[in-house]
Every structure is written in structure tokens, then in C-alpha cells.
C-alpha positions as CSV (number, residue, x, y, z in Angstrom):
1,X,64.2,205.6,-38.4
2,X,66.1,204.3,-35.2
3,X,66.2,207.9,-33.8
4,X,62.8,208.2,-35.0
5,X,61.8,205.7,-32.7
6,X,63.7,206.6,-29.6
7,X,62.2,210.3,-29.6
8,X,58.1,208.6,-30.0
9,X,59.8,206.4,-26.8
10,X,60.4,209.2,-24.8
11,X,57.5,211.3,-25.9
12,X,55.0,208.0,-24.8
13,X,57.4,207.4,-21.4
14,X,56.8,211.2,-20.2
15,X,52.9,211.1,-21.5
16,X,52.9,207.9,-18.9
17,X,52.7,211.0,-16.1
18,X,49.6,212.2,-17.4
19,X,47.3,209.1,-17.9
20,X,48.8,207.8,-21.1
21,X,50.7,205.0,-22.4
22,X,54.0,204.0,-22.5
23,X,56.4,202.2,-25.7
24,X,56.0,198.6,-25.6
25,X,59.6,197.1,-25.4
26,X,59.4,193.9,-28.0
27,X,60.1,191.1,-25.9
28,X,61.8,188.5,-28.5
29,X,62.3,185.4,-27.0
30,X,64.6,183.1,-29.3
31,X,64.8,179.7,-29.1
32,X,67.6,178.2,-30.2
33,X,70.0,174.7,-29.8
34,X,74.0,174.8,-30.1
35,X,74.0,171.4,-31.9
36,X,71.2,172.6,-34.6
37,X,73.3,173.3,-38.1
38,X,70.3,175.2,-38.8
39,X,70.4,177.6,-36.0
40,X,73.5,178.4,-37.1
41,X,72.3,179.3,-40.3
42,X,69.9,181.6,-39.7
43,X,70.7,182.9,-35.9
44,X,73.3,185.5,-37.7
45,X,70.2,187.3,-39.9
46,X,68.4,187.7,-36.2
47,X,71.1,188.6,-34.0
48,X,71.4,191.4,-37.4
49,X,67.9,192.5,-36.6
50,X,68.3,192.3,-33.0
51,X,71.0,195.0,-32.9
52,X,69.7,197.5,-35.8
53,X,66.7,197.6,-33.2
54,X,68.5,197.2,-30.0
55,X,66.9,200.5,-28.5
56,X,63.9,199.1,-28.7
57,X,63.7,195.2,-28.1
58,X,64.5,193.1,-25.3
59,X,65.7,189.2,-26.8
60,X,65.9,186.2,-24.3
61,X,67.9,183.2,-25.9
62,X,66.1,180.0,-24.5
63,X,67.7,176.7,-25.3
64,X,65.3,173.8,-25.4
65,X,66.9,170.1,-26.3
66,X,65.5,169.9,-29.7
67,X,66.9,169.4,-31.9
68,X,69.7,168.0,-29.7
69,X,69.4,167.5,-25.9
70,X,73.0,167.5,-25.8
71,X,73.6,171.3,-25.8
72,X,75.3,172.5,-23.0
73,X,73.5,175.4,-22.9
74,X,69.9,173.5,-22.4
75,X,72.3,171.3,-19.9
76,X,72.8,174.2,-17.9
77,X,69.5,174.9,-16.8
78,X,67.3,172.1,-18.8
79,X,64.4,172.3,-16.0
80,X,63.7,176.2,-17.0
81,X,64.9,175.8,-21.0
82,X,62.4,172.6,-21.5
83,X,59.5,174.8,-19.4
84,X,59.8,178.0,-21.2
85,X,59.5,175.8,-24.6
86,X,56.2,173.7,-23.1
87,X,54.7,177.2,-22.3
88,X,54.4,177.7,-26.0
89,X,54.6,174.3,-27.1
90,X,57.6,174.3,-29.0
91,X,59.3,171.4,-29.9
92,X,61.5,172.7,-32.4
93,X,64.5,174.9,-32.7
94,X,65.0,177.6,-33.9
95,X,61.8,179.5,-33.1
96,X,60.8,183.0,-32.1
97,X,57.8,184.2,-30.5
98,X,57.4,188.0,-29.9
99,X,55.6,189.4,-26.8
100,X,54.0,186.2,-26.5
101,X,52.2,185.8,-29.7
102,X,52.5,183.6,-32.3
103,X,55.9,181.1,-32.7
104,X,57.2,182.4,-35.8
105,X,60.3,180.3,-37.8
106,X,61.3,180.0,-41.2
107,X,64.2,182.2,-43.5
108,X,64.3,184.9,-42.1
109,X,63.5,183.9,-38.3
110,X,62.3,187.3,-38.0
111,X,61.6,190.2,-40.7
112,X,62.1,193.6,-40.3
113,X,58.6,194.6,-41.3
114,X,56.8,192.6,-38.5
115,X,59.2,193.6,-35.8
116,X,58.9,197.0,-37.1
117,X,54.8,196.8,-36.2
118,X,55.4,195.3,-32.8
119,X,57.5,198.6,-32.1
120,X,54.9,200.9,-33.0
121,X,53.0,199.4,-30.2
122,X,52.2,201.2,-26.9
123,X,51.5,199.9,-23.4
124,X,49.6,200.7,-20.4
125,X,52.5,199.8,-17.7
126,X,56.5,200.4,-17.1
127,X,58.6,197.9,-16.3
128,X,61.8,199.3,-14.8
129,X,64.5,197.6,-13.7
130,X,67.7,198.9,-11.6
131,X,70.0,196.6,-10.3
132,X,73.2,197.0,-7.3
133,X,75.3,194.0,-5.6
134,X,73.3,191.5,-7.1
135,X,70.1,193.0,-6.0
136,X,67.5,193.3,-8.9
137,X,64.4,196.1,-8.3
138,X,61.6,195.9,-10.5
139,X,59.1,198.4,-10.4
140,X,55.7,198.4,-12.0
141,X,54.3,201.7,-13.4
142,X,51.2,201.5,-14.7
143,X,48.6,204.0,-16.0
144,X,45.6,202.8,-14.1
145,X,44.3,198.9,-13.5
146,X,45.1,196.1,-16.1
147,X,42.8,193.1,-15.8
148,X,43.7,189.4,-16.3
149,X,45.7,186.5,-15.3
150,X,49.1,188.7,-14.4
151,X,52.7,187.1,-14.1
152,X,55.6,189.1,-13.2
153,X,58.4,187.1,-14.3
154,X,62.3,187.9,-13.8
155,X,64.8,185.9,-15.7
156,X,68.6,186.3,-15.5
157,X,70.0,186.6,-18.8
158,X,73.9,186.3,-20.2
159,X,74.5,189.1,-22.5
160,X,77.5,187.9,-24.5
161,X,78.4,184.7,-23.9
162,X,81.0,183.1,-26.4
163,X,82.4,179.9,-27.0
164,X,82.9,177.6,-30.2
165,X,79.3,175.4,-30.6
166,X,79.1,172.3,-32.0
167,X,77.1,173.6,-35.0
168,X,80.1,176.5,-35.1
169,X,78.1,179.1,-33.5
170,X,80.9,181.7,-31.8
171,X,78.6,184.1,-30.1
172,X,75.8,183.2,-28.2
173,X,73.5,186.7,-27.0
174,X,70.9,187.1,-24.0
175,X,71.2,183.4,-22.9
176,X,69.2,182.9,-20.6
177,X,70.4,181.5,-17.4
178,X,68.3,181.2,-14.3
179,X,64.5,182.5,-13.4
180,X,64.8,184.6,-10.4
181,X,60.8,184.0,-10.0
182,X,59.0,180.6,-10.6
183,X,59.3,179.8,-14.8
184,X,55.9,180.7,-14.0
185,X,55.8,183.6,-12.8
186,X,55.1,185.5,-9.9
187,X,51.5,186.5,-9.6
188,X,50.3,189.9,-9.5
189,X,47.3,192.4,-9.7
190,X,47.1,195.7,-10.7
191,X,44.0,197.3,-10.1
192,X,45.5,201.0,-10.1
193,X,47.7,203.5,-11.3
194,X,49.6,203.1,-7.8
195,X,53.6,202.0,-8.6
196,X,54.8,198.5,-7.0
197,X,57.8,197.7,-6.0
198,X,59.9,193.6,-6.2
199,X,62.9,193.2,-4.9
200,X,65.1,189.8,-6.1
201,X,68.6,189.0,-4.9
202,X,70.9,186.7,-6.4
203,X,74.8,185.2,-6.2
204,X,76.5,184.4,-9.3
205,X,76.9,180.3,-10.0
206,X,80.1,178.8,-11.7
207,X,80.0,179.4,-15.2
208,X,78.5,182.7,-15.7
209,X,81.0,185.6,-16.6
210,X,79.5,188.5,-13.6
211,X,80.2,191.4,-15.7
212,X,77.8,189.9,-18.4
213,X,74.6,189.1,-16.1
214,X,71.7,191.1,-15.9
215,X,68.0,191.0,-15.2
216,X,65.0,190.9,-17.3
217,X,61.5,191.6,-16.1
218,X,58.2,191.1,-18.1
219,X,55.1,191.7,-17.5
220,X,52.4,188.5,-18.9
221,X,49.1,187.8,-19.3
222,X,49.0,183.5,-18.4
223,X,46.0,183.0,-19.7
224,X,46.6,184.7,-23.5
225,X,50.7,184.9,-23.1
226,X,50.6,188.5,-24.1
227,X,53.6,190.6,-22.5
228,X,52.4,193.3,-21.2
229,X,55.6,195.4,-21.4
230,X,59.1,194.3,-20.5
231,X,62.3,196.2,-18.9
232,X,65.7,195.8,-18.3
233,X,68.7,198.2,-16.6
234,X,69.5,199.5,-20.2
235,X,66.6,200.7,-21.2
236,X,66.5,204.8,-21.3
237,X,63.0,204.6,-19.6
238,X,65.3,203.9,-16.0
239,X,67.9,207.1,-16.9
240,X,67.7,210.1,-14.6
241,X,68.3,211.7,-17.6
242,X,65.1,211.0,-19.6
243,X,63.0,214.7,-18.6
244,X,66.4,216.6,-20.0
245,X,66.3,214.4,-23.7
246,X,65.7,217.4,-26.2
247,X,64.3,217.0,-29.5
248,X,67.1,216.9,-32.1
249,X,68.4,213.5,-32.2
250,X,72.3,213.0,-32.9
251,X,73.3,209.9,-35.3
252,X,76.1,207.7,-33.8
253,X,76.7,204.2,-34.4
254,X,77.3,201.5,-33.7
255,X,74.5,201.0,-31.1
256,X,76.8,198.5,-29.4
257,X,80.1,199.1,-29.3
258,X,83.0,197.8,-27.4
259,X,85.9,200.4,-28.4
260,X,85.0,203.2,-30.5
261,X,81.8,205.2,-31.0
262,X,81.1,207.0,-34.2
263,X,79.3,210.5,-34.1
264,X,78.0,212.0,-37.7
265,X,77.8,215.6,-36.4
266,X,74.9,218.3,-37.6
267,X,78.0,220.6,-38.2
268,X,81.4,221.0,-38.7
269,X,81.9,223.7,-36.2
270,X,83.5,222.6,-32.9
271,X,81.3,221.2,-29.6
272,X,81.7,220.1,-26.7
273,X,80.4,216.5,-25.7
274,X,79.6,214.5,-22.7
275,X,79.2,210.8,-22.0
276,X,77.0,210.4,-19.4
277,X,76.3,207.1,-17.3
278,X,72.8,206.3,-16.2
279,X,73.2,207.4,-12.8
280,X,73.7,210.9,-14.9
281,X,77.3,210.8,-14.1
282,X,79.7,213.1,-16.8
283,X,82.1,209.8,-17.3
284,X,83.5,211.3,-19.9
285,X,84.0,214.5,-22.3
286,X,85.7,216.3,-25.0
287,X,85.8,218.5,-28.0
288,X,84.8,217.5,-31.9
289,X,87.7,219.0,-33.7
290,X,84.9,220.1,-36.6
291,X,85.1,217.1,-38.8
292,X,82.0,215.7,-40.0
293,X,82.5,212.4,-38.3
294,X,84.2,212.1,-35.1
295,X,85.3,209.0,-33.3
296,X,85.1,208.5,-29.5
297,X,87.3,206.0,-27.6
298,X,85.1,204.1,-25.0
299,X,87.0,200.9,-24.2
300,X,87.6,202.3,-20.7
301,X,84.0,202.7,-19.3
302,X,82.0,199.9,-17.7
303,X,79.6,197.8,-19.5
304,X,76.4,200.0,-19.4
305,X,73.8,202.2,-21.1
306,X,75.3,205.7,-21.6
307,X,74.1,209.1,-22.9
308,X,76.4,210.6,-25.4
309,X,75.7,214.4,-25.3
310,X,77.0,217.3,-28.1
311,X,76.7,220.5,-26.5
312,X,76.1,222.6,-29.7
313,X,75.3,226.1,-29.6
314,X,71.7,226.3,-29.9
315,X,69.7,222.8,-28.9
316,X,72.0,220.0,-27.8
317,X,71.8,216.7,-29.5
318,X,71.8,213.3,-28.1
319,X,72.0,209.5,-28.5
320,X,72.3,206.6,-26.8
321,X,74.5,203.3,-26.8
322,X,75.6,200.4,-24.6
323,X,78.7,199.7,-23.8
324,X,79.3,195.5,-24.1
């Protein structure tokens, strides 16, 4: 299904070219407490969901000071956590809300089958996102003019951030750590298909682990919170590479991996592959040696989004992971 998905992403992100629409990332922002036992309970079914689906969701981890206001997490940055919550009006932890809809709660946080709708979902405008030296671009690509109240907002976010919580919480994802625009946003128009260009810079506070940090941009409506569409330096939509994806997917897992990749190959006879950054640099290559699975060491690449490439004889097949 996850493959599935990734291939109608890249068929609606080169229809964008020709007056169409674009996936709609999922923007899931999770609001959560490190002194709340039940966070803790029912974060780990999320953070589940959040990587079966991580090709196609972007997840913000705001921490308001309910129940506790002793977290050091809301401590950090409790101007920007306790805003974020009053846009919504949320006063209680842990709470979801996805592309600025409805707060939704309860066991489990999130199910499958409504995040499953909310990726099905198109969009009129890309967000993409490339980032150098602390320098965040965000580029708006839309289709033609988008009415109402627009806010570009730009968040920094802490991908894996891990520490023992109060409530016993070891791994704390997407924290969000600073705004990079006003909590509000920065406003905008669109009134054509013509593509604008933001440029944010940035220096890294005490704290934040550098080779963790990275920019998320969204796209809201203020006056009915819908997210228009969201982007971040992952996402295959700001690849080089995304004219070149060909139509047979290949399986590989784990979507997130820190050591070893896992390829379930379409045949046993030996291929060529290629890992390939998303600058669409070869980073690294190899031969299968015809087993049905084959296993790729990756512990030496930079965190990133990367391209893994089997060069079969007739179409190649491709996937995607990021390296944490």
C-alpha cells in the first residue's frame, strides 16, 4: 500500500506541470507533555503509525504545559508551545489535529483508517523546502490562485531527540523547537500559478543536537486552519530525481533506518544498485548476490532522504528511505 502511495505522489507532483494538483503531505501536529503518564501510553501506537506512513506525513510534536507545566520540553520554548495549543484551543495533552482540522484524542490517538483518507487527499500548491548552512528556502508552487486568509509558517523541528522523561518516555520525534516566522505566520497571497520564493536563516541555540534540526513549512488558511499543503527537505517532491522515478516500485524496509536497509528483490538474478542522495549524487553502490532479500549497510551516510536504485535488466526499480 505504502509503494502504492508513493507512485499516485509522483504521478500528482509531475501532473502539477500541467495545471493539476499535487499530494497533500498530512501535516500531524501532536501534542503531547513529558510529565503526562498518559502520553506515554499512547504516544508509542502514534509514533507506530507515524513511521508505517512516513513517506507521506509530516508530524510536529508541540508541547503545551498541560497536563504539567513542568516539562522541559514546553520549558524550552513555552511562549510558541502555549500559542500553537491556543490556536486550536487545546488544553489537554495528548491531542492530535491533522492539517488543521478537528483535535482528535482518545485510544488510539490516531487510526489508520482516518490517516489513510487524509492521504488520498490532493492539493493545489507545493511546498518545497531545501536547506544549506543554516539557510532554509521555501518555495511555493501552486497551480493557479488560492483564495483566503494565507499563513506561511516555518517551524524548526528536532527529529530524534532522546532523553529519559518523567513519564518514562525515551524517544521524543519532530519536537518542535523554534518558529522561524511569527507562531502566526507570515502572510501571503497567491493569486497565480507564478512560484514564490522565502528565504529564513537561523544559528543553532544550546541544546539542540545540529545534525537533527530541520525545517518545516506549511501552508494555512487563518481563518478555517486548513493546511494547505506542507513540505520538508525529505520529502521526494524536492529530489532532482523525481522526472527519472519509473513505475515498478521496489519493497525495502525499514522506512527509517539507522544501519541496515532491507531490499525484497523482484528476482533472484544479480543487479546492480545505487544509493543516491538528493542532490542525485551515486553515494553508494553494489551488487545483490541473487538472494531474495539482500541487506545494505548504510551507517556511513549522512542523515538524509536517499534513493535506493536496482538496476535490473529491463525497468529499474526504486524506493526511498531516510537515513536518521
Amino acid at each position: 500500500m505504502k509503494n502504492f502511495l508513493v507512485l499516485v505522489g509522483f504521478i500528482g507532483f509531475t501532473a502539477l506541470a500541467f495545471g493539476q494538483t499535487v499530494p497533500r503531505y498530512v501535516l500531524v501536529e501532536h501534542f503531547t507533555n513529558t510529565w503526562c503518564p498518559i502520553c506515554a501510553s499512547r504516544n508509542p501506537a502514534l509514533n507506530d503509525l507515524m513511521e508505517k506512513y512516513a513517506q507521506n506525513v509530516h508530524r510536529v510534536s508541540i508541547h503545551p504545559p498541560y497536563p504539567y507545566s513542568g516539562c522541559p520540553l514546553y520549558q524550552f520554548n513555552k511562549i510558541e508551545n502555549q500559542d500553537r495549543a491556543n490556536y486550536y484551543n487545546i488544553f489537554g495533552s495528548p491531542s492530535v489535529v491533522l492539517n488543521g482540522g478537528n483535535t482528535l484524542g482518545g485510544t488510539p490517538l490516531v487510526s489508520e483508517e482516518i490517516l489513510k483518507k487524509e492521504i488520498q487527499k490532493t492539493s493545489p500548491l507545493a511546498v518545497v523546502v531545501t536547506e544549506s548552512n543554516k539557510v532554509v528556502t521555501v518555495t511555493l508552487k501552486p497551480n493557479g490562485s488560492i483564495n483566503g486568509s494565507l499563513r506561511l509558517m516555518v517551524l524548526l523541528a528536532e527529529r530524534n531527540l532522546r532523553f529519559t522523561a518523567s513519564n518514562g518516555e525515551l524517544d521524543h520525534h519532530d519536537v518542535m523547537r523554534k518558529f522561524l516566522t511569527l507562531v502566526t505566520g507570515q502572510e501571503i497571497t497567491i493569486p497565480d500559478a507564478k512560484e514564490q520564493k522565502f528565504t529564513f536563516t537561523y544559528t543553532d541555540q544550546n541544546g539542540w543536537k545540529p545534525e537533527e534540526m530541520y525545517a518545516l513549512a506549511f501552508v494555512q488558511n487563518a481563518s478555517t486552519h486548513e493546511v494547505i499543503n506542507s513540505g520538508t527537505r525529505f520529502d521526494a517532491l524536492t529530489t532532482p530525481l523525481k522526472a527519472a522515478i519509473p513505475t515498478q516500485s521496489l519493497k525495502i524496509y525499514p522506512s527509517i533506518a539507522s544501519d541496515l536497509v532491507y531490499m525484497d528483490l523482484p528476482t533472484h538474478t544479480p543487479a546492480g544498485w545505487d544509493i543516491i542522495n538528493a542532490q542525485g549524487q551515486i553515494m553508494l553502490k553494489g551488487v545483490t548476490s541473487g538472494q531474495k532479500i539482500h541487506s545494505i549497510y548504510i551507517g556511513a551516510l549522512p542523515h538524509g532522504l536517499y534513493w535506493l536504485k536496482l538496476n535490473s535488466e529491463s525497468t529499474p526499480y526504486t524506493a526511498r528511505f531516510i537515513k536518521r
